[in-house]
C-alpha positions as CSV (number, residue, x, y, z in Angstrom):
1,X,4.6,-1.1,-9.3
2,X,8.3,-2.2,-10.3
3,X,9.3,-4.1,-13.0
4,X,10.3,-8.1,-13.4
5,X,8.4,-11.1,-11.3
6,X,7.8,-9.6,-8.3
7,X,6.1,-6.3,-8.5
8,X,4.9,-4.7,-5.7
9,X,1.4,-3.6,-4.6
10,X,1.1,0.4,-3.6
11,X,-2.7,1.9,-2.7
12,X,-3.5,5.3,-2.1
13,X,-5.5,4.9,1.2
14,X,-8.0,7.2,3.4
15,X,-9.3,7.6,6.6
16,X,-10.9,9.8,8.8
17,X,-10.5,12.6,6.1
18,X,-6.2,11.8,5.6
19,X,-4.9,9.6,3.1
20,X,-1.5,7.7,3.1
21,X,0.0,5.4,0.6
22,X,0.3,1.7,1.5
23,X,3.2,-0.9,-0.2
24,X,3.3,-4.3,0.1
25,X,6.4,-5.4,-1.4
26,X,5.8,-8.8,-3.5
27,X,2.3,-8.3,-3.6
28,X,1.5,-6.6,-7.2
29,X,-0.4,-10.3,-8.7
30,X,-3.1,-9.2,-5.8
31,X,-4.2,-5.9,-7.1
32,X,-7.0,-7.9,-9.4
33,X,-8.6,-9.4,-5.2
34,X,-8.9,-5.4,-4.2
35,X,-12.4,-3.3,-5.3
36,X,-12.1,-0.1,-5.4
37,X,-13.8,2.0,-2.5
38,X,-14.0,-1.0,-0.2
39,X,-13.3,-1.0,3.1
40,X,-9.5,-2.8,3.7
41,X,-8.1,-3.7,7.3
42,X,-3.7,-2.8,7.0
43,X,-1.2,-3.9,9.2
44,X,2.2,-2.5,9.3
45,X,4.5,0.1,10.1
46,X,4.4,3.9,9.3
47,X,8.1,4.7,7.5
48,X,9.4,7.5,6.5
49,X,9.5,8.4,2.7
50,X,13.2,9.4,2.0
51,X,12.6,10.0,-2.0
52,X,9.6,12.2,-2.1
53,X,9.2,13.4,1.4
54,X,6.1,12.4,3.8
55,X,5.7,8.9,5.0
56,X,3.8,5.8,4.2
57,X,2.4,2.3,5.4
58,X,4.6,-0.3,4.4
59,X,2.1,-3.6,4.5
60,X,2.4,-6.6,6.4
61,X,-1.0,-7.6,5.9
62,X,-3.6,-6.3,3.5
63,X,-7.1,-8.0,4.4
C-alpha cells in the first residue's frame, strides 16, 4: 500500500476465530516472501485506527 519508493506492507490477519489488520510501514517489496494461509509469528503494538474506526497491529517484526 501507498504510493512512491517505500510502500508499506498491510495483511489481513486471523486468529482464534478474530482477524485484525497488520502494517508494517516500509515493508511493501516483502509481500512476494509471504504465502498465503501460512502461519506468520507478528510483533508489535495494537493502535487505535483513527480513520476507519477499530484498531490494528502495527509491525515490528513480521517472521
Amino acid at each position: 500500500m501507498g504510493k512512491g519508493e517505500r510502500t508499506h506492507l498491510k495483511l489481513q490477519c486471523k486468529k482464534e476465530g478474530n482477524s485484525f489488520n497488520v502494517i508494517q510501514r516500509g515493508a511493501g517489496e516483502t509481500l512476494h516472501t509471504i504465502k498465503r494461509n501460512t502461519p506468520l509469528t507478528v510483533i508489535g503494538k495494537i493502535k487505535s485506527d483513527t480513520y476507519n474506526g477499530g484498531f490494528y497491529v502495527e509491525g515490528v517484526e513480521i517472521g
